[in-house]
DRENDO-1510 file (C-alpha; in Angstrom, 1 decimal, always signed):
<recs>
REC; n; res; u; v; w
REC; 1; UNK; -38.6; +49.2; -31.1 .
REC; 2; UNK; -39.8; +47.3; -33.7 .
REC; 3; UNK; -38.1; +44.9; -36.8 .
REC; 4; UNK; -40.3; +46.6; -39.6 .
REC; 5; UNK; -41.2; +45.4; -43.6 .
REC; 6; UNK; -43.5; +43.3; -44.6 .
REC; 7; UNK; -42.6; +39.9; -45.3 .
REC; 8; UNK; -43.4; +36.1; -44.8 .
REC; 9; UNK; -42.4; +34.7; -42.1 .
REC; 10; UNK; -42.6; +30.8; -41.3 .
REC; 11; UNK; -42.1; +28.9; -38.0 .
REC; 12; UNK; -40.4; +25.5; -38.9 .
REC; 13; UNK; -39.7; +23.5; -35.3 .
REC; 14; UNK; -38.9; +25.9; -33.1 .
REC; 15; UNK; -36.5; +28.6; -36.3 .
REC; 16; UNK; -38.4; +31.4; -37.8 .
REC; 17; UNK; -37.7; +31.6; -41.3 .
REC; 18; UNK; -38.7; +34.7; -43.4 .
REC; 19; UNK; -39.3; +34.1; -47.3 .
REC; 20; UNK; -37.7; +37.2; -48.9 .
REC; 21; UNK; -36.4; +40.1; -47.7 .
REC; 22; UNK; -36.6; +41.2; -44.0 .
REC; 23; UNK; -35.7; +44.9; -43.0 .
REC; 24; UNK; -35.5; +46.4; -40.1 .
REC; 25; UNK; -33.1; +49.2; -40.8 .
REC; 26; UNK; -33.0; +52.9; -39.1 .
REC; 27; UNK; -34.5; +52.1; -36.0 .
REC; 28; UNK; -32.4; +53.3; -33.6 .
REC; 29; UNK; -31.8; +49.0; -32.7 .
REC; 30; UNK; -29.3; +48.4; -30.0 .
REC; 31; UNK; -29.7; +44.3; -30.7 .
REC; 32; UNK; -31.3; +41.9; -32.8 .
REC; 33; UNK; -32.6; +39.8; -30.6 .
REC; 34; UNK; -35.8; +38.2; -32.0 .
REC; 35; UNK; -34.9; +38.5; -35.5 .
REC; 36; UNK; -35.6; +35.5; -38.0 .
REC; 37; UNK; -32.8; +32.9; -38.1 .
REC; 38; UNK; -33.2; +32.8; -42.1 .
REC; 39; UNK; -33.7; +35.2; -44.3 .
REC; 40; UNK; -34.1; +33.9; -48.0 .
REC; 41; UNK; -33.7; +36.9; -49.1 .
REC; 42; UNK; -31.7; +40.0; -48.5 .
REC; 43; UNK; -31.6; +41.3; -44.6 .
REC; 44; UNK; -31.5; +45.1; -44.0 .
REC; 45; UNK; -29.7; +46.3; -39.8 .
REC; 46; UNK; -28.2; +49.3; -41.0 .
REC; 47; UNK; -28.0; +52.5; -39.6 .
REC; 48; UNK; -28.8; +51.3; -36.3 .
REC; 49; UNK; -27.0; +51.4; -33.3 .
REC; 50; UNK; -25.9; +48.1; -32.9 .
REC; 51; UNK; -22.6; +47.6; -31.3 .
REC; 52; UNK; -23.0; +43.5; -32.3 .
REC; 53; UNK; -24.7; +41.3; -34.8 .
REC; 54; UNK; -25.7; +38.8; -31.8 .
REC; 55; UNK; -29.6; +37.3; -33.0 .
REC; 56; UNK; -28.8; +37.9; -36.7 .
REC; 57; UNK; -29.7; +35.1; -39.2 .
REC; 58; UNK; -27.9; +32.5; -39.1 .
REC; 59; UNK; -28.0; +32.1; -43.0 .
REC; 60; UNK; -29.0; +34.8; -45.2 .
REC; 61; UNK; -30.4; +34.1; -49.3 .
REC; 62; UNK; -29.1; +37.4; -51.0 .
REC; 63; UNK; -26.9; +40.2; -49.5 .
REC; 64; UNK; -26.5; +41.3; -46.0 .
REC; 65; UNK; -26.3; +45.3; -44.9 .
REC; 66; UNK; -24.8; +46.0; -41.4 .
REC; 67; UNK; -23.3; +48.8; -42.6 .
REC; 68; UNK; -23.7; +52.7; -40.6 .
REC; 69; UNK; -23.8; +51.0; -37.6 .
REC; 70; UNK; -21.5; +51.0; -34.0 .
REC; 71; UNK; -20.5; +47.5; -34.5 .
REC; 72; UNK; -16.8; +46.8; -32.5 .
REC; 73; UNK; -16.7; +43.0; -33.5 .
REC; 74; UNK; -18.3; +41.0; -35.8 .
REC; 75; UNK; -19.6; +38.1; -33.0 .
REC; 76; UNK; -22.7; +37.2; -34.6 .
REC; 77; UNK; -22.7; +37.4; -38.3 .
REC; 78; UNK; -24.3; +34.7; -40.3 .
REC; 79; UNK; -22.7; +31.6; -41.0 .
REC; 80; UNK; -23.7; +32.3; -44.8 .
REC; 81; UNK; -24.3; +35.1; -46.9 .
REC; 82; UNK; -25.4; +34.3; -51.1 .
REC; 83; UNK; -24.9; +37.3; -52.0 .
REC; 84; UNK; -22.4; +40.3; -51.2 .
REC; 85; UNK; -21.8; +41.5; -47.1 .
REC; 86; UNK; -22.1; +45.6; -46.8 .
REC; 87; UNK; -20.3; +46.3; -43.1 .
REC; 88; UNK; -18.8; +49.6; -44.5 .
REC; 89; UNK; -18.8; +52.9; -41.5 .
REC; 90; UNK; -18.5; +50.6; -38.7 .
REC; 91; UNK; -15.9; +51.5; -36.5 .
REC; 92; UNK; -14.5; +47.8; -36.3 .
REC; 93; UNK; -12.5; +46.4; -33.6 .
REC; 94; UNK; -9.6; +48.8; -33.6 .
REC; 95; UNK; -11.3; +52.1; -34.7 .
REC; 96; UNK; -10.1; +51.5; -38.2 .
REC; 97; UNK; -13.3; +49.3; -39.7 .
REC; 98; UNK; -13.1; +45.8; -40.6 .
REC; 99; UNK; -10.9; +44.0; -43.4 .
REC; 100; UNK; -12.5; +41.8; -46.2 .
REC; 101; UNK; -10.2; +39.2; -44.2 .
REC; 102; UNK; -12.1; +39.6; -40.8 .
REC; 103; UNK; -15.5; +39.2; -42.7 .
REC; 104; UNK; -14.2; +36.3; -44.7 .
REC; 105; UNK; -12.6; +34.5; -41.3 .
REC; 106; UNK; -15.9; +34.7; -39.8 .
REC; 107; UNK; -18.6; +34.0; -42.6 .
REC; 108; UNK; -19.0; +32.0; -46.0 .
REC; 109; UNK; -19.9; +35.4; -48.5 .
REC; 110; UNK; -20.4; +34.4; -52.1 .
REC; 111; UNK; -20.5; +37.7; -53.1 .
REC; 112; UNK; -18.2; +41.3; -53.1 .
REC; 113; UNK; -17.9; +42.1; -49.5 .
REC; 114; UNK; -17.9; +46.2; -48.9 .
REC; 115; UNK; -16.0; +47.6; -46.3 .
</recs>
């Protein structure tokens, strides 16, 4: 399986950084390992079959989509998201989704967060 899209991606030390948007939805991904550790711009994992966000970006530009996934707990998720945080048909960690209060707890979103 592949992270698909086309976008710049810069090694700086030993982080990859990608300069825009990076997408690698609707792959059938069971992890995110190898993925960039920024994303300036907008970073695309859903509908995927990822149970965690473990190797996401550690700081994302614009808005983040983990949404249509399998994800059970939110271990993982960026530190910082600039824009708004999609984790909406997840099943969560009680079968019941996530809260706008379990995103918050766990990452800096300055924008709407979906759930």
């Amino acid at each position: 399986k592949k992270m698909l899209g086309l976008f710049v991606m810069l090694k700086v030390g030993s982080m990859y950084k990608v300069i825009g948007d990076f997408d690698c939805n609707k792959n059938k991904l069971t992890s995110l390992a190898g993925a960039p550790e920024t994303v300036g711009g907008s970073f695309y994992c859903y509908k995927n079959q990822l149970t965690s966000l473990s190797g996401a970006p550690k700081s994302v530009g614009g808005n983040f989509y983990c949404h249509n996934n399998k994800l059970t707990s939110l271990e993982g998720v960026p530190k910082t998201v600039a824009g708004y945080f999609d984790c909406s048909n997840n099943p969560g960690p009680n079968g019941e989704g996530f809260t706008e209060e379990d995103v918050r707890a766990v990452c800096d979103v300055k924008g709407y967060i979906y759930v």
